[in-house]
N, C-alpha and C positions, 0 to 999 in steps of 0.2 A: 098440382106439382109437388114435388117429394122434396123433403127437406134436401137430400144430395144434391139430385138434380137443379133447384133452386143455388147452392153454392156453384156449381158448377159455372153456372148461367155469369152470375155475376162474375168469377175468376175469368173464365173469357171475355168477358164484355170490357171486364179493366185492363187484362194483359192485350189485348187488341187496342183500346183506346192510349194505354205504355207504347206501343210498337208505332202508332199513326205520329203519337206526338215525339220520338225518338228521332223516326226519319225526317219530319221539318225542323227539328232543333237539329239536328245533323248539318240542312242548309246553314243553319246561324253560325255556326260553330266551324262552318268547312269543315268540315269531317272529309278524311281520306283513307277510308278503312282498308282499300286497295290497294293505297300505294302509291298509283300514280295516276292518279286523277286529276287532280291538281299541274301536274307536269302535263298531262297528254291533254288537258284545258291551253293552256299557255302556247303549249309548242304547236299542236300541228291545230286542231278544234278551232281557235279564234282563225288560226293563217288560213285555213280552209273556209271559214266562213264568210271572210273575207274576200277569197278570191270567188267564189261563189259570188258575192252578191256584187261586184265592182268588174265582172267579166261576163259576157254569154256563155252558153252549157258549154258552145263548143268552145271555147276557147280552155272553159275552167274543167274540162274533160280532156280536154288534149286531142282533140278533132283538129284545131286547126292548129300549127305549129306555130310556136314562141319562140323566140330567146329568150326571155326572162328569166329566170330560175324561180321567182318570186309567183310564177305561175304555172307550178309543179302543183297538181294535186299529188298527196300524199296520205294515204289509206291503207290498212290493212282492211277494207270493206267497200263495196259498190257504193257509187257518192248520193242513195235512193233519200239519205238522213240532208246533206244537205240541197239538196235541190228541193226536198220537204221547206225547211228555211228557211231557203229563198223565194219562197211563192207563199207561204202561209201562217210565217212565223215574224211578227211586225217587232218585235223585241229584241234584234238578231246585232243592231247597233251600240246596244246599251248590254257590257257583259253580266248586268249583276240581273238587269231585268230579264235577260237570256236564258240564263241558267234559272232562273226559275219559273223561269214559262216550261223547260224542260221539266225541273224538280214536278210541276202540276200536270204536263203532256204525260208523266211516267206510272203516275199514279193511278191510270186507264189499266196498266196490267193486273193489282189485284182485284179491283171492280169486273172488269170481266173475266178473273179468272173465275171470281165466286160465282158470278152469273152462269159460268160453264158449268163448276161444280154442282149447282142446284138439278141440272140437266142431267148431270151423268149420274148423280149420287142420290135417287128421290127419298130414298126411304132414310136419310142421312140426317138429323137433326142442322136446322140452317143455322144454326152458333158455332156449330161444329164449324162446319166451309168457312165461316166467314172469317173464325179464328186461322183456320188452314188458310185461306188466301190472302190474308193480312202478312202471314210469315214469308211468301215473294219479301215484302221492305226488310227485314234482317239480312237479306244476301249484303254483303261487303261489297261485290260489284256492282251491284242491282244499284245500290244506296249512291256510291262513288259515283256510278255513270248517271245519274241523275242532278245529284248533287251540285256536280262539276259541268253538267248538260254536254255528255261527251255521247258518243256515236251509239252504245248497243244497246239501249234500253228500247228504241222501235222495234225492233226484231223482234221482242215478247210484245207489245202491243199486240203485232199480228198475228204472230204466235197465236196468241189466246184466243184470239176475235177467229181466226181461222178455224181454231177447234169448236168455239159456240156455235157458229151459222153451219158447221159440218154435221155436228149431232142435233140438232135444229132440224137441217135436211135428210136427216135418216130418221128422224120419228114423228115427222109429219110425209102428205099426204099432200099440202097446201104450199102454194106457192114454190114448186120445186124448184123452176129455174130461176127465181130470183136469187132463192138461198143458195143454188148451186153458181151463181155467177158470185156470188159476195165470196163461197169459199174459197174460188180458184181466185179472185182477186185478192183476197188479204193473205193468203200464201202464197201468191208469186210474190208478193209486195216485201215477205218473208226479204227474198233473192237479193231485193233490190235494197234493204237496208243492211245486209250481212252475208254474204254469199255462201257462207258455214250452214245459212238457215235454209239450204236447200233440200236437205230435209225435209221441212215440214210439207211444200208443194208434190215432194214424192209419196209421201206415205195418206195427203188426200187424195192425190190420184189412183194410188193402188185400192183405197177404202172405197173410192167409187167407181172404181172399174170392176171391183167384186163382188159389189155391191147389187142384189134382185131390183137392179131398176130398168127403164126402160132403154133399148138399145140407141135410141136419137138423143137419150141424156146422154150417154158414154160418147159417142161423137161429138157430141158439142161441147163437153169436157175436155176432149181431147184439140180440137180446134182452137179455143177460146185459151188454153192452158201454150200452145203454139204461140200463137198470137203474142201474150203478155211475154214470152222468152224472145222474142224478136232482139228489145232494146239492148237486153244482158249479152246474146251473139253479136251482136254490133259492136258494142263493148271490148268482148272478149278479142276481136277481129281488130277494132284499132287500137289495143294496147296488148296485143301477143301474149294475153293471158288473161285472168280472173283478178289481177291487181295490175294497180297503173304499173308502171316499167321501174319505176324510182322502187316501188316495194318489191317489187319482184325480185332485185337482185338479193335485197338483204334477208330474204325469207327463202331465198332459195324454190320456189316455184316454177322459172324457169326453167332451168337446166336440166332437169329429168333426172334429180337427185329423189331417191324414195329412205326416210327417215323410220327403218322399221322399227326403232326403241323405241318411239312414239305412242308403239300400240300399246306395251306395257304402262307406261306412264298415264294414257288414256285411260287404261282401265284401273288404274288406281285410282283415279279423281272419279269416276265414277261410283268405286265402291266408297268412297267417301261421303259421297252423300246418300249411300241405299245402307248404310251403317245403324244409323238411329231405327230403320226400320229392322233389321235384324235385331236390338237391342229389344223392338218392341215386342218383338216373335217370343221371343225369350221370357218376355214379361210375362208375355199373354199364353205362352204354353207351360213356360217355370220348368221347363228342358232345356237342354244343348245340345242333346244328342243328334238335331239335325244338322249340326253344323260340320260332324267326321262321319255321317251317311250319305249314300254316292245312287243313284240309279245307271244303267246301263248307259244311258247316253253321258250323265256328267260324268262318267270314268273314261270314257272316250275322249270327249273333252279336256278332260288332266291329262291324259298323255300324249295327247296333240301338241299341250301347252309345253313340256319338257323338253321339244325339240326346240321352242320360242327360247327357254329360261335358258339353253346352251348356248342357243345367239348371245342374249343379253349379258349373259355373266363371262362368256369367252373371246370372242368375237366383238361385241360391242367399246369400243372405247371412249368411254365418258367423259376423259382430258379435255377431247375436240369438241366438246358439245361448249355452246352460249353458256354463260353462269344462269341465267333468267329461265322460269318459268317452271316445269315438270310436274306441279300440283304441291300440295302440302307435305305428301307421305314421302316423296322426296326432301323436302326441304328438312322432315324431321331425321332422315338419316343423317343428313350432313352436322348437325345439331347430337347425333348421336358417337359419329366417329370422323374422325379427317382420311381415315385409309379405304380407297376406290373400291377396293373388292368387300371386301365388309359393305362397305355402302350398297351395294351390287346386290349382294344375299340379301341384304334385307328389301331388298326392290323383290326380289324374286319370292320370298316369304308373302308381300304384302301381295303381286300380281296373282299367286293361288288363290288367297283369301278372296281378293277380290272377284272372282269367278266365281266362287262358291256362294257369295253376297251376291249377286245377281242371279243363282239359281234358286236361293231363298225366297227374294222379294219377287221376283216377275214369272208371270207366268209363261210356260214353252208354246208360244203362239208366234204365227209368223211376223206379225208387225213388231214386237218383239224385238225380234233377233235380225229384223231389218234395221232399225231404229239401232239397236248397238252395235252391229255391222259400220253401220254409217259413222257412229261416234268414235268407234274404237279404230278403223283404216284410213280414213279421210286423214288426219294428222300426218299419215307417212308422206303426204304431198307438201308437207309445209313446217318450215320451223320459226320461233319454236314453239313448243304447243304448254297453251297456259290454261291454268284452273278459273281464270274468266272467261275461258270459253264456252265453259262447259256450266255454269252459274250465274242465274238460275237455272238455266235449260235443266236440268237432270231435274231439280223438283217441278218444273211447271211440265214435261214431259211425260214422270211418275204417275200425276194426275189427271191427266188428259187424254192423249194418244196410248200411253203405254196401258198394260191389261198385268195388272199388279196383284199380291197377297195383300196388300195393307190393311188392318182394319180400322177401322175411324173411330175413335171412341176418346173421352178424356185421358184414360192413362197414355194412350199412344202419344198424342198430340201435345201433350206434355212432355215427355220423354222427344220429339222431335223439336220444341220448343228451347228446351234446356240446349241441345244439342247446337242450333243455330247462332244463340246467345251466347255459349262458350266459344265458337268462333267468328262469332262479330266482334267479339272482347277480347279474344286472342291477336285479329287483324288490326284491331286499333292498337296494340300494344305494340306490336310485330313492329306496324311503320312507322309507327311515334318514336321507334329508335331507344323505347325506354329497356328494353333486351338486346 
């Protein structure tokens, strides 16, 4: 081993060994890098778990009607996290032991995500992965919803586990329907802890319905994938929507209100986190010139987007919008000026860029642009649309399902490292109120 390489070795082994011992000192400390972790603990998380375990499904689902008020479930997510809880989480009484039975439940996402990465990435030095999947615990929500043992940290659970036993099933030979029944179950399971994560059950389906296998596997995918949506239709059937009724009203899901500023906003928080990876392009080719070169199709693209930047900046009025949420690069205009239209331009500045940062980092494959499709229109259904929706999803997605430029190597992973840790530090400062 090479004098570099041998530094190397050790720099991740300790900056990974910093990051393990950060996110359980985080427990010690409450850490709320989020914001409101801590609040959405207290407020709805204990009340919910509560009604959960001192009621049957149907009652603490709303199957059977109440007067109580006191047993309203209350979610922006399908209740898959507490009825996990109530059947399998013996801790759920005691909130200190709760939340860290959570804190330990969550830490299954970078374990399997490395597991994933060793599968997709062979020729990829395993220090590398293991550092890349150690940086999942720097997400601020990732940490938060852990920490506080609140709702969306199962969603990557499955997530991951979804994407292992799927690339598992495409490069063996062996055992096909087992591994194909574990996929279609840990991505319906997606649905059932996060309804946002229906994504991920769409895009195994479409992988293995493309996929040169045999025709009675595609049937029985398609069967077995029927079957597990059963519970979510029922659902969807006695509360008139994808969220109980109490959430529906304040999120606007009912009504048939469609939210299209959402799409710009979405795609900002997305280029937010494909950013570090442009930074690394840059390192690693020591140009910029790809960042004002255009192929025929992204010129296309840009002046599609001009019709979008007329809604936004003319038509759009931002007054009526919630004060909460819209991503960071939002938050940094308001921070830059008080007057709407100036705030406006510079949304529409950042929404170019961020297009051009997604034609950087990923490649033009169908999964792709299904996958951002989904991320960037789904929001117009619902407000209002937050940057922990979207994190981790965009880095555990980057490396998994999506078909990326990245290249994997110390400088990069460094330069994403720095990145992650300037806005873990930024978010605990942000909420600590010390700005």
């Amino acid at each position: 081993m090479q004098k570099n390489e041998k530094l190397e070795r050790i720099a991740l082994v300790f900056l990974t060994f910093i990051i393990v011992f950060s996110y359980f000192i985080g427990f010690y400390l409450n850490e709320n890098s989020a914001g409101g972790g801590e609040g959405d603990f207290l407020s709805f998380t204990l009340k919910n778990l509560k009604l959960f375990n001192t009621n049957s499904l149907s009652e603490a689902l709303g199957v059977v009607n109440t007067d109580s008020s006191s047993k309203l479930f209350q979610s922006s997510r399908i209740p898959g996290f507490y009825i996990f809880n109530k059947f399998l989480n013996p801790f759920t009484e005691n909130p200190i032991y709760y939340r860290l039975s959570i804190l330990l439940f969550s830490i299954l996402v970078p374990i399997i995500f490395y597991l994933s990465l060793v599968l997709k990435f062979k020729n990829t030095k395993k220090i590398y992965l293991l550092f890349l999947a150690s940086l999942v615990l720097m997400s601020p929500y990732f940490r938060t919803s852990a920490i506080w043992g609140n709702e969306e940290n199962f969603a990557y659970i499955t997530l991951v586990a979804s994407y292992y036993f799927l690339i598992k099933y495409l490069s063996t030979e062996n055992h096909k329907i087992s591994l194909l029944s574990l996929v279609i179950l840990f991505s319906s399971l997606c649905v059932y802890f996060d309804q946002k994560f229906t994504l991920v059950p769409a895009v195994c389906f479409f992988i293995i319905m493309f996929d040169q296998n045999k025709f009675k596997l595609k049937i029985y995918t398609f069967f077995l994938y029927a079957f597990f949506s059963l519970p979510v239709i029922y659902l969807i059937y006695i509360w008139g929507g994808l969220l109980p009724p109490v959430d529906q009203v304040g999120r606007n899901v009912h009504i048939g209100r469609f939210n299209f500023q959402h799409v710009g906003y979405a795609l900002s928080i997305i280029a937010f986190y494909l950013f570090p990876f442009v930074i690394s392009k840059i390192f690693e080719e020591r140009k910029i010139s790809f960042l004002y070169t255009f192929d025929k199709k992204e010129l296309i693209v840009f002046i599609a987007t001009i019709f979008y930047l007329i809604f936004f900046l003319f038509f759009y009025d931002i007054s009526s919008e919630v004060l909460v949420g819209k991503g960071v690069f939002y938050k940094i205009t308001i921070l830059i000026s008080d007057n709407v239209f100036v705030q406006k331009l510079i949304m529409c500045l950042v929404i170019l860029l961020s297009i051009k940062f997604i034609f950087i980092t990923l490649q033009k494959e169908f999964i792709n642009i299904f996958v951002l499709l989904f991320l960037i229109l789904t929001p117009v259904l619902y407000r209002p649309v937050l940057q922990e929706y979207y994190d981790p999803m965009i880095f555990l997605l980057f490396f998994t399902f999506l078909k990326t430029k990245f290249l994997i190597n110390f400088k990069s992973l460094m330069i994403l490292f720095v990145y992650l840790t300037i806005f873990l530090t930024f978010t605990n400062i942000y909420y600590s109120k010390i700005i």
